[in-house]
MOPAC internal coordinates of N, CA, C and O (Angstrom, degrees):
PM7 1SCF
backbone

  N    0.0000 0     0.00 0     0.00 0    0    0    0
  C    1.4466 1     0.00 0     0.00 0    1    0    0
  C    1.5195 1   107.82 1     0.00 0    2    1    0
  O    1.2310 1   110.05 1   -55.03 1    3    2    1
  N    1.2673 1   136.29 1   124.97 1    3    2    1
  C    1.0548 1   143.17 1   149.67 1    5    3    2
  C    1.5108 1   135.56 1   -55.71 1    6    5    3
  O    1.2310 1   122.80 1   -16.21 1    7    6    5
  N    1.5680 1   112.23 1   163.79 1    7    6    5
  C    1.5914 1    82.20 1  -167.30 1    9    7    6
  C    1.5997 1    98.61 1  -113.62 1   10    9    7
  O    1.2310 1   128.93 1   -27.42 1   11   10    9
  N    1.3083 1   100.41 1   152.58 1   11   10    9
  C    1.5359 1   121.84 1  -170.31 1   13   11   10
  C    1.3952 1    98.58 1   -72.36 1   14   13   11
  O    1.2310 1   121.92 1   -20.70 1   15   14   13
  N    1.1999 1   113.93 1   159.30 1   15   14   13
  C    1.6720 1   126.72 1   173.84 1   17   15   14
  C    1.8908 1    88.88 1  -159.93 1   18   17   15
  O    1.2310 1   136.56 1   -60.97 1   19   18   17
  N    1.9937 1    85.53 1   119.03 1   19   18   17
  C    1.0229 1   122.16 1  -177.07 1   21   19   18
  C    1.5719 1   122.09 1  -110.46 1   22   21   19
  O    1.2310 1   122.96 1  -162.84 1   23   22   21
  N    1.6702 1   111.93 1    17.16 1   23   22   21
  C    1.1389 1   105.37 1   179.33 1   25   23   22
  C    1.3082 1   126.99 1   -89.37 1   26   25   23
  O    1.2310 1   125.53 1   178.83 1   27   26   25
  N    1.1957 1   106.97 1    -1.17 1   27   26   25
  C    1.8689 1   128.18 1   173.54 1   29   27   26
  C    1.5766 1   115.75 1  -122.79 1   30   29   27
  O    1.2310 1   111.96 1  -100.33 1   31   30   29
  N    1.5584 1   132.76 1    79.67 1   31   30   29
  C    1.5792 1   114.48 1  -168.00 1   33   31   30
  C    1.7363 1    94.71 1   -86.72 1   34   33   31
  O    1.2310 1   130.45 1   -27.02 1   35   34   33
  N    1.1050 1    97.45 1   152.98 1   35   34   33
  C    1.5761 1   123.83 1  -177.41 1   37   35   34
  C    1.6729 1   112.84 1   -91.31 1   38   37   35
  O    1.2310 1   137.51 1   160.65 1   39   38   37
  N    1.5176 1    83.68 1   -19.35 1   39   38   37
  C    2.2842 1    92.05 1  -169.42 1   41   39   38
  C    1.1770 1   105.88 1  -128.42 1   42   41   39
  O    1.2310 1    99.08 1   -20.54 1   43   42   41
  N    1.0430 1   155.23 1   159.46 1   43   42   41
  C    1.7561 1   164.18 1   131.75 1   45   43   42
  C    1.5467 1   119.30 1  -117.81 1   46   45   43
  O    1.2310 1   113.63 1   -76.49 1   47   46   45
  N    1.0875 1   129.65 1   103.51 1   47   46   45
  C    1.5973 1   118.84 1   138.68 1   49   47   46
  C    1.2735 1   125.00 1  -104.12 1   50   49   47
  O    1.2310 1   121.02 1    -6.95 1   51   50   49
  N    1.6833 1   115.66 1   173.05 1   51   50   49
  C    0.8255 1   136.90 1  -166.10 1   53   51   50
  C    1.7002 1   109.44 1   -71.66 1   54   53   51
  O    1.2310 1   104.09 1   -12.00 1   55   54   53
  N    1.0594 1   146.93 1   168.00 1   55   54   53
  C    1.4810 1   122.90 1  -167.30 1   57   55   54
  C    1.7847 1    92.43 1  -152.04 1   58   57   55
  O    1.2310 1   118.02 1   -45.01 1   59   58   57
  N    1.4454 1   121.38 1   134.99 1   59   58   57
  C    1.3378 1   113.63 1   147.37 1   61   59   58
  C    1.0874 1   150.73 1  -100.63 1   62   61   59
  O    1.2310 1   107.69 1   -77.24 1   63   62   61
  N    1.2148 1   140.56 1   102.76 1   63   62   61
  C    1.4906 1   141.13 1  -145.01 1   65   63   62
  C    1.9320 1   118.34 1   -43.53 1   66   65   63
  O    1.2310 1   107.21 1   -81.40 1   67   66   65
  N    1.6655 1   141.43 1    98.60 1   67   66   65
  C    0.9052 1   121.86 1  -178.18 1   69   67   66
  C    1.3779 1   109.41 1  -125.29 1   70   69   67
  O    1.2310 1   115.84 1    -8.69 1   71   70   69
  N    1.3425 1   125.51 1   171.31 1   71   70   69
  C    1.1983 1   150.24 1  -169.69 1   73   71   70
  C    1.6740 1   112.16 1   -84.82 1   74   73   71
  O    1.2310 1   128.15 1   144.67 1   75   74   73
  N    1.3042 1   101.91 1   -35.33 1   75   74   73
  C    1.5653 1   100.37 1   173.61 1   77   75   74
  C    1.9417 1   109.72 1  -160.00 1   78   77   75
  O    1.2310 1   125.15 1  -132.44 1   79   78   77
  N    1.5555 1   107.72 1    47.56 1   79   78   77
  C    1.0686 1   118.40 1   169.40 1   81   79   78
  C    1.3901 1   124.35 1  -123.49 1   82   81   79
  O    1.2310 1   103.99 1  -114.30 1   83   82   81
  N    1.6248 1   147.10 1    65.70 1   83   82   81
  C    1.0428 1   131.51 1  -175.24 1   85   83   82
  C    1.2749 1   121.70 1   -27.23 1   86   85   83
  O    1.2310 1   110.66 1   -26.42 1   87   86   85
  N    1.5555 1   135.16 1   153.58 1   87   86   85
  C    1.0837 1   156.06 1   139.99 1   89   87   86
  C    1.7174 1   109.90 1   -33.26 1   90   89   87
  O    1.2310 1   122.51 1   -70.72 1   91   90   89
  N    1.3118 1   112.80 1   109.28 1   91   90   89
  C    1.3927 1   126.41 1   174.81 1   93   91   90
  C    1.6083 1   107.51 1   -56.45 1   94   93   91
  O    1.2310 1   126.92 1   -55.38 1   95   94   93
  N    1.7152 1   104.29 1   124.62 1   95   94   93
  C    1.2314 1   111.36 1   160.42 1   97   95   94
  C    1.8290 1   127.51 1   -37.87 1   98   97   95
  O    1.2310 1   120.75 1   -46.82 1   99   98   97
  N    1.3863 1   116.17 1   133.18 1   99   98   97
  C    1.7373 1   109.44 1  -172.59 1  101   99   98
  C    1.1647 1   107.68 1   -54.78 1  102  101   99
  O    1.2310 1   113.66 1   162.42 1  103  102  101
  N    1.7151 1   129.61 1   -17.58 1  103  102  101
  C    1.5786 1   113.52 1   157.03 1  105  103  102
  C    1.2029 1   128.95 1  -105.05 1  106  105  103
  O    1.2310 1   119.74 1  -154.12 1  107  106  105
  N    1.3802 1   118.10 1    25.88 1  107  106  105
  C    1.7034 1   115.11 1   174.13 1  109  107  106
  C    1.6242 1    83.60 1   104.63 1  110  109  107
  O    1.2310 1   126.09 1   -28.10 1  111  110  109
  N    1.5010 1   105.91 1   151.90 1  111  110  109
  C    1.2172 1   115.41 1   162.83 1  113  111  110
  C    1.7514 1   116.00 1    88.84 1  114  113  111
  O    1.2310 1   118.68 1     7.79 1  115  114  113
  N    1.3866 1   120.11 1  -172.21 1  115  114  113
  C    1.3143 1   127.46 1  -161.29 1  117  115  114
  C    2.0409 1    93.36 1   -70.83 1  118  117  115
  O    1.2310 1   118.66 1   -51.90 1  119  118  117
  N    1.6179 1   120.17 1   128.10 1  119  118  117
  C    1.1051 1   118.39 1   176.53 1  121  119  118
  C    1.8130 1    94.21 1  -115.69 1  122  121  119
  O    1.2310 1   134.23 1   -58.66 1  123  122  121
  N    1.7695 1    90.09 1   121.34 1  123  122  121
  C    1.5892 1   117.92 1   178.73 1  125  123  122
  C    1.3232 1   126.67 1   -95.09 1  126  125  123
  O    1.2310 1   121.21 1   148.97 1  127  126  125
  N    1.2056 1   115.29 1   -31.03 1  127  126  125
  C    1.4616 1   147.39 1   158.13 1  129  127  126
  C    1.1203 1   110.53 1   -29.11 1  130  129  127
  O    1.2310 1   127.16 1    85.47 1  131  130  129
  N    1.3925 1   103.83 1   -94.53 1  131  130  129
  C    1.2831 1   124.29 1  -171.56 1  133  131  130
  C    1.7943 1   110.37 1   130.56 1  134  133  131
  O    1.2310 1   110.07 1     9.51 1  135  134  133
  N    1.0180 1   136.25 1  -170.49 1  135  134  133
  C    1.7054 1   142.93 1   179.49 1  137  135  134
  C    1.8619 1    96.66 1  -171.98 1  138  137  135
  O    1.2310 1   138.57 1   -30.49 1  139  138  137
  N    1.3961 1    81.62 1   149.51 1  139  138  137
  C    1.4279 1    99.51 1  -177.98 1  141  139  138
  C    1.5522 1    87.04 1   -95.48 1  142  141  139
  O    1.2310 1   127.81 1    -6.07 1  143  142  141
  N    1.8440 1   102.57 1   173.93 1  143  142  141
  C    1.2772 1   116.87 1   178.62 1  145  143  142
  C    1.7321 1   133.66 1  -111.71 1  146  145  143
  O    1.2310 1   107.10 1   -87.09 1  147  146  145
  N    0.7701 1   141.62 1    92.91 1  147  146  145
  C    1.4563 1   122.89 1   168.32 1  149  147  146
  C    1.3264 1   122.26 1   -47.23 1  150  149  147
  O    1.2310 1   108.78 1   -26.59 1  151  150  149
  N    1.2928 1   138.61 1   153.41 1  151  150  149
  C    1.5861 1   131.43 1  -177.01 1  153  151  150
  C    1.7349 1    94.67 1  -147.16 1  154  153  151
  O    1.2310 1   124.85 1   -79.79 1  155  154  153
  N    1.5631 1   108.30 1   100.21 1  155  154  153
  C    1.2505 1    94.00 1   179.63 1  157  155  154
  C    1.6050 1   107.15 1   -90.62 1  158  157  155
  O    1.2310 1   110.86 1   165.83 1  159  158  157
  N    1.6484 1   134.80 1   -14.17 1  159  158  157
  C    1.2866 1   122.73 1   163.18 1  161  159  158
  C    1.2915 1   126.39 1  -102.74 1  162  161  159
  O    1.2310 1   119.87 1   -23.09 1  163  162  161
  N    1.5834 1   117.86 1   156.91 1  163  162  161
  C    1.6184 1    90.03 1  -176.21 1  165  163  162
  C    1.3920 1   122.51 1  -102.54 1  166  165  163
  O    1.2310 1   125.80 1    19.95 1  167  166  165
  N    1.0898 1   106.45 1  -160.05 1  167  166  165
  C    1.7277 1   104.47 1  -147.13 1  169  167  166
  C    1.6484 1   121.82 1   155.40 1  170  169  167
  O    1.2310 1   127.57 1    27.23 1  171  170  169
  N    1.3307 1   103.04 1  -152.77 1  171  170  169
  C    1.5516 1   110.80 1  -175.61 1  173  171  170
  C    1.5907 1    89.92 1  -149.56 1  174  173  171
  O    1.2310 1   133.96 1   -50.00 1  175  174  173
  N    1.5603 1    90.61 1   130.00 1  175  174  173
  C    1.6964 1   123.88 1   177.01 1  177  175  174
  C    1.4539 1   103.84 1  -101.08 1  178  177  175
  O    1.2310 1   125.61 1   -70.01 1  179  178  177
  N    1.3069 1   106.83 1   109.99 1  179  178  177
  C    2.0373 1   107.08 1   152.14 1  181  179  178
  C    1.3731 1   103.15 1  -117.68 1  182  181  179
  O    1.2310 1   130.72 1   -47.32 1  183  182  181
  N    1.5837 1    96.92 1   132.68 1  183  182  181
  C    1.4576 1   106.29 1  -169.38 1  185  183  182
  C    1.7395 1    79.02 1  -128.63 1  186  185  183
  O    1.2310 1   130.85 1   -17.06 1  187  186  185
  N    1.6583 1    96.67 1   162.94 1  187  186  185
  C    1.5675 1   131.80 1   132.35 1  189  187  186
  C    1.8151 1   131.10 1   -77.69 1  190  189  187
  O    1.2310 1   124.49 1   -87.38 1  191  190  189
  N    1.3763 1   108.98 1    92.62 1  191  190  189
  C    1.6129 1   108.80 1   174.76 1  193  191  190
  C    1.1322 1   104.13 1   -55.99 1  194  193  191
  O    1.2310 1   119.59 1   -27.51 1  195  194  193
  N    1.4607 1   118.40 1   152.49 1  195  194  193
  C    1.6108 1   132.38 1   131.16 1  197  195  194
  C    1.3478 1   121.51 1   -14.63 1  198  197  195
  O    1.2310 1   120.27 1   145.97 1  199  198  197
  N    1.7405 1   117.10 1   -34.03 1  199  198  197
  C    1.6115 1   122.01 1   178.00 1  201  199  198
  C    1.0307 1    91.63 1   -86.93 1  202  201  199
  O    1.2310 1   100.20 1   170.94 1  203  202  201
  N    1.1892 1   153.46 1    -9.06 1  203  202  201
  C    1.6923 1   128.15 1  -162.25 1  205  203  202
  C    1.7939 1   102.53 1    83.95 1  206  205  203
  O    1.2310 1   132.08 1  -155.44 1  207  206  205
  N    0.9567 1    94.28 1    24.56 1  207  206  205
  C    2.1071 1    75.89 1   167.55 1  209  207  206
  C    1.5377 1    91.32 1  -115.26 1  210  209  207
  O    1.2310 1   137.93 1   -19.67 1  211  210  209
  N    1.6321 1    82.86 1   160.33 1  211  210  209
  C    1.3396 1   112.65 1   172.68 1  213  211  210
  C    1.3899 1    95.83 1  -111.55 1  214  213  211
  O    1.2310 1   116.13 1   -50.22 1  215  214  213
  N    1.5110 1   124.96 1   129.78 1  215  214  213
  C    1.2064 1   141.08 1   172.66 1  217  215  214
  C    1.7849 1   125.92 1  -144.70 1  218  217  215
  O    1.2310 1   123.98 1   -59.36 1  219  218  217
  N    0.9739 1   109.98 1   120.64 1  219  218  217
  C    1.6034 1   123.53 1   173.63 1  221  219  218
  C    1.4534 1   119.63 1   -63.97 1  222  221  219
  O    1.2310 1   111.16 1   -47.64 1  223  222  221
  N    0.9217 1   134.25 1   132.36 1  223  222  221
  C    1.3585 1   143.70 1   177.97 1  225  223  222
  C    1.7671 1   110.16 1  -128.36 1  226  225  223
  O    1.2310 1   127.35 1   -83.58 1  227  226  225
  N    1.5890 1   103.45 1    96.42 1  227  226  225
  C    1.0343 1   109.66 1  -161.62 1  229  227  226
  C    2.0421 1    99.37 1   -91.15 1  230  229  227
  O    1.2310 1   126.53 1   -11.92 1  231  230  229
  N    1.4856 1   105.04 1   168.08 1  231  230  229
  C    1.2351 1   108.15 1   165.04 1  233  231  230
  C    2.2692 1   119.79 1    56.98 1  234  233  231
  O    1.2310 1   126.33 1  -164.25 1  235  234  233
  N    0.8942 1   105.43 1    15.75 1  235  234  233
  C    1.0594 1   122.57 1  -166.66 1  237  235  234
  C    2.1628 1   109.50 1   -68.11 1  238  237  235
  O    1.2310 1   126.88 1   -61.79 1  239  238  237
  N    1.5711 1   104.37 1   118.21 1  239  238  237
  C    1.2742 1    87.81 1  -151.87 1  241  239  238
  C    1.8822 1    98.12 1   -88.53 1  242  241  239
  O    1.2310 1   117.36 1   -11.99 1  243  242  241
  N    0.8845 1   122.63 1   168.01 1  243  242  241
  C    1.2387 1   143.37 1   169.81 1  245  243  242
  C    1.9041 1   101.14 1   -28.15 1  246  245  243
  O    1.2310 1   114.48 1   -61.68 1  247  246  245
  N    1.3868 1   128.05 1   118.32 1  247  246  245
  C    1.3302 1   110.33 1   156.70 1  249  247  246
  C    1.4389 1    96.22 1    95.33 1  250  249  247
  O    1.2310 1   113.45 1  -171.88 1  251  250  249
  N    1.0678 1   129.99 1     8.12 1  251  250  249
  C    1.5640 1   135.01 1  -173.57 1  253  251  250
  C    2.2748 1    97.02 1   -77.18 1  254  253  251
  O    1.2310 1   127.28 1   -16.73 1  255  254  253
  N    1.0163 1   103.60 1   163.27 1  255  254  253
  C    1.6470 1   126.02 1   153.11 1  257  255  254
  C    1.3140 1   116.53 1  -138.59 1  258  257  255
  O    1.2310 1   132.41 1   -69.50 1  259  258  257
  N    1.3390 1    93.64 1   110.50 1  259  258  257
  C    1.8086 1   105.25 1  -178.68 1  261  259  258
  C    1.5264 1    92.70 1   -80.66 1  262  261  259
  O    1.2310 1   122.23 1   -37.51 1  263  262  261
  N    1.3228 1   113.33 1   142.49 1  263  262  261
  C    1.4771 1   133.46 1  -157.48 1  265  263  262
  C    1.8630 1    87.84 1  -118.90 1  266  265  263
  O    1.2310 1   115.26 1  -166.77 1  267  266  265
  N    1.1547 1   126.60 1    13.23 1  267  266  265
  C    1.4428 1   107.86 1   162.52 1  269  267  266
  C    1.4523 1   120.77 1  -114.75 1  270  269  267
  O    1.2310 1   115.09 1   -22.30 1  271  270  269
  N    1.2899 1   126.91 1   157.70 1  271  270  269
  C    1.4653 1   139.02 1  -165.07 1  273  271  270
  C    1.8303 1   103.90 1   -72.88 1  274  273  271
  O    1.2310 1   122.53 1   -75.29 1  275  274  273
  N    1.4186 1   112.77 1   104.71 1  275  274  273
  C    1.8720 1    85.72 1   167.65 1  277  275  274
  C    1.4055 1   107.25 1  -131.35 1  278  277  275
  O    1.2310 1   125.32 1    18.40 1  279  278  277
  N    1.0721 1   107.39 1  -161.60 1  279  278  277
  C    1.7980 1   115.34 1  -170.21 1  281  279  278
  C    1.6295 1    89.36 1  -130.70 1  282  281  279
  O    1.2310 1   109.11 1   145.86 1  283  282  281
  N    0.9420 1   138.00 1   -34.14 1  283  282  281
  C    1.1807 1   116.00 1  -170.06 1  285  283  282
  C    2.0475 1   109.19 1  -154.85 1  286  285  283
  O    1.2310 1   125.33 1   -10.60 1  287  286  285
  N    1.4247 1   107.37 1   169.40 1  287  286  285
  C    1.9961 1   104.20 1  -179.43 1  289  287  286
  C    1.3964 1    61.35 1  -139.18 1  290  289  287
  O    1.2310 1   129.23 1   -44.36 1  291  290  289
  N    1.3925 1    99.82 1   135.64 1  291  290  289
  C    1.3540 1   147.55 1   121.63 1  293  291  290
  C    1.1440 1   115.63 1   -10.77 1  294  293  291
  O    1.2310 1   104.93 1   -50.47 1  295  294  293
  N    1.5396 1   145.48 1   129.53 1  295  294  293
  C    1.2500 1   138.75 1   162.53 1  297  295  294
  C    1.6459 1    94.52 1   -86.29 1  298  297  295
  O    1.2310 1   117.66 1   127.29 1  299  298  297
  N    1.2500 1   122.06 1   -52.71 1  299  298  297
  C    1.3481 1   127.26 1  -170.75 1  301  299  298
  C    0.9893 1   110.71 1   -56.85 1  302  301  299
  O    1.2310 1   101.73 1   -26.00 1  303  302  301
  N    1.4436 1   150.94 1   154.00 1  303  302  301
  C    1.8667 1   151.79 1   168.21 1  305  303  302
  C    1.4684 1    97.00 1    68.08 1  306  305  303
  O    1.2310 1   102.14 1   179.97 1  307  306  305
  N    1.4504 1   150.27 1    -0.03 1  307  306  305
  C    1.3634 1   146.53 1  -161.44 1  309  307  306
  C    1.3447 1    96.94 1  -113.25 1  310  309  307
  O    1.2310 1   119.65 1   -60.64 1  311  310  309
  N    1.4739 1   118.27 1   119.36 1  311  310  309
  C    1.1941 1   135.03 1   177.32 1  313  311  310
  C    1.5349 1   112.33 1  -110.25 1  314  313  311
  O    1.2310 1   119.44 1   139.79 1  315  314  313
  N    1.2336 1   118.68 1   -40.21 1  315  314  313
  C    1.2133 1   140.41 1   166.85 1  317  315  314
  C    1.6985 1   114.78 1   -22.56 1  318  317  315
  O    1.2310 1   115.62 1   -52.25 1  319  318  317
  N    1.1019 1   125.91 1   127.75 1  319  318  317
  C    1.7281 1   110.79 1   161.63 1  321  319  318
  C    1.4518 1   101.92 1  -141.51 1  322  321  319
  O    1.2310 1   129.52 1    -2.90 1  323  322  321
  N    1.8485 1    99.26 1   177.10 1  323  322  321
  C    1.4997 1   122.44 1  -170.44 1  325  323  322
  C    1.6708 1    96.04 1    64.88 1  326  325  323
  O    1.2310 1   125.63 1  -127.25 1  327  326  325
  N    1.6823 1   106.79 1    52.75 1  327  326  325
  C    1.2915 1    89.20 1   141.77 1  329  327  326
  C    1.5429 1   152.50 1   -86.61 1  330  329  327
  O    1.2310 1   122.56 1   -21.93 1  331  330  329
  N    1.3408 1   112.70 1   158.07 1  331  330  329
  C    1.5966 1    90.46 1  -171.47 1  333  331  330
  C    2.2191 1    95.84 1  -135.97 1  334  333  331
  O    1.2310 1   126.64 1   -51.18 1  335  334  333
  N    1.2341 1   104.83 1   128.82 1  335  334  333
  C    1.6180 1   129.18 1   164.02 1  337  335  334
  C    1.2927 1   106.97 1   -50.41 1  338  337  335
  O    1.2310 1   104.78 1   -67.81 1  339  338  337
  N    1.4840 1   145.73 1   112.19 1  339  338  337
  C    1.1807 1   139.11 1   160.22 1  341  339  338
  C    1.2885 1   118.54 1  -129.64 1  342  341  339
  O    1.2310 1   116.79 1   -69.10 1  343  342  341
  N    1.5728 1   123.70 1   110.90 1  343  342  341
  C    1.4954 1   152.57 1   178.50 1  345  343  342
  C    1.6220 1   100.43 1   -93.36 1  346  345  343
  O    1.2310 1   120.10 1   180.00 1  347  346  345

């Protein structure tokens, strides 16, 4: 596996926060990768990493880019909105 460089994404959608739905791959289908996040409201982010953690991201201000890889936000503990998927 090579390593990703996420300081320029090429794709964004809009994302909806679920409980047991990963985040769709940027071409349709199972996403292995992972995508970083935009957070245009603030709040609290629980995501699914690429490792398998579950982690909270508390206090998160408006306009943020979370710089870690996940598969999925949490609908549950996610306060956060206007998220956005960026590959």
């Amino acid at each position: 596996m090579g390593v990703l460089n996420y300081v320029q994404s090429g794709r964004a959608a809009a994302i909806t926060p679920s409980d047991t739905v990963n985040i769709p791959s940027v071409s349709g289908g199972t996403n292995t990768e992972g995508c970083i996040l935009y957070v245009g409201g603030t709040g609290v982010v629980k995501v699914l990493t690429i490792g398998g953690d579950q982690v909270f991201f508390h206090g998160v201000p408006a306009g943020t880019t979370l710089q870690v890889r996940v598969l999925r936000v949490f609908s549950t503990g996610t306060t956060a909105t206007n998220i956005v998927a960026l590959w």
